[in-house]
N, C-alpha and C positions, 0 to 999 in steps of 0.2 A: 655492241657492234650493230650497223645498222643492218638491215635485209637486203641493201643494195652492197654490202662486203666492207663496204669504206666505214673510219671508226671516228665519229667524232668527237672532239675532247670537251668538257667543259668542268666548271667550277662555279663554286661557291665561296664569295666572301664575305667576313661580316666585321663590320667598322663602326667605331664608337666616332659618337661625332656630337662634342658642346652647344648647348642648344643657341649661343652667341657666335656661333659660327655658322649655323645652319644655312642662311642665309647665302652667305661666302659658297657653303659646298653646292648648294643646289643649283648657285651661277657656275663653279666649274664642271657638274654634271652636266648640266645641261651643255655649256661647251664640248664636254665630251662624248658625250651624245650623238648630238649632230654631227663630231667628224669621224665617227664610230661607223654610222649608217654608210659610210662611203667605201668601206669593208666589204668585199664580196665574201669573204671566207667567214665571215662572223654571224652567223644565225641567230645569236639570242644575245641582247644585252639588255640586263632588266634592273632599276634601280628598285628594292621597296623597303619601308621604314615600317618601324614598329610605332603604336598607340600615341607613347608621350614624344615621340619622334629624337632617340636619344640612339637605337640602333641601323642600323640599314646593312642590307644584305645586297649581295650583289652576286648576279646570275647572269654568268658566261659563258658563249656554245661558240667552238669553234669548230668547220671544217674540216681541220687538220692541224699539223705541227708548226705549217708554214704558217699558216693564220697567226697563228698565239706569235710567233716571233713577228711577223708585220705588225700586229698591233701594240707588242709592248713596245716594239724597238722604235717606232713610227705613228702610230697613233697617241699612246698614249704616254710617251717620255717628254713632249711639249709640257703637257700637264701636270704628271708627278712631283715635282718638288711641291705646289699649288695645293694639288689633291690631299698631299700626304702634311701636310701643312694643317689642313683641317677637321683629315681625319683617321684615326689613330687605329689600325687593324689589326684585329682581335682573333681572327679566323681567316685560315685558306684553308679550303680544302678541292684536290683537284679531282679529277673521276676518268679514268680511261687511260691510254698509254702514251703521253707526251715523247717526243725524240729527245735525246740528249740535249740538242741545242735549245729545243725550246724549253726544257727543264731549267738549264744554263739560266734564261733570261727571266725565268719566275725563283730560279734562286734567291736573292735579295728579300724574296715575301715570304720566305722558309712554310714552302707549302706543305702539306701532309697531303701524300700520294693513294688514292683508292684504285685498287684496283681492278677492272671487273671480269666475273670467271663465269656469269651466267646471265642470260635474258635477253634482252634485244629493243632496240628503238626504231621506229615506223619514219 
């Protein structure tokens, strides 16, 4: 929970991605990216790869409940068949307490829900 009362959500994912596609993925990152930034509710979207550049993780902060459904349902549903095309996820893991609906629209990535009982974000 943040010190200003309001809780915002975010996640961790992590996607296998062939290194003959790399290419492919990091032209549709990058398109999702830039229409990412246009997100007001979206605080943190951070793409990064591992060494032999064979994993990448992906670090997402939202706002709120209403954010995660604007961006899966509107930002980033042009993308996904693309995305998922090239690369193959291995891991969700989400952190804080989503609303129902926006659970609803991360269904599909069969996430694992954490939840948190202590500490606090600045």
């Amino acid at each position: 929970m943040r010190e200003d009362g309001g809780e915002d959500i975010s996640w961790i994912v992590t996607c296998a991605v062939r290194s003959e596609q790399m290419t492919d993925f990091k032209k549709i990152v990058g398109q999702l990216v830039a229409a990412t930034k246009n997100e007001a509710g979206t605080l943190a979207y951070e793409f990064s790869i591992n060494a032999d550049q064979s994993t990448v993780h992906i670090f997402e902060r939202y706002r709120d409940s209403n954010a995660i459904v604007s961006h899966v349902t509107q930002t980033f549903r042009p993308f996904a068949e693309r995305f998922l095309a090239v690369a193959r996820v291995l891991g969700f893991v989400v952190y804080g307490t989503p609303s129902t609906e926006a659970r609803e629209v991360l269904a599909g990535f069969n996430p694992t829900y954490m939840t948190p009982f202590d500490g606090f974000t600045r």
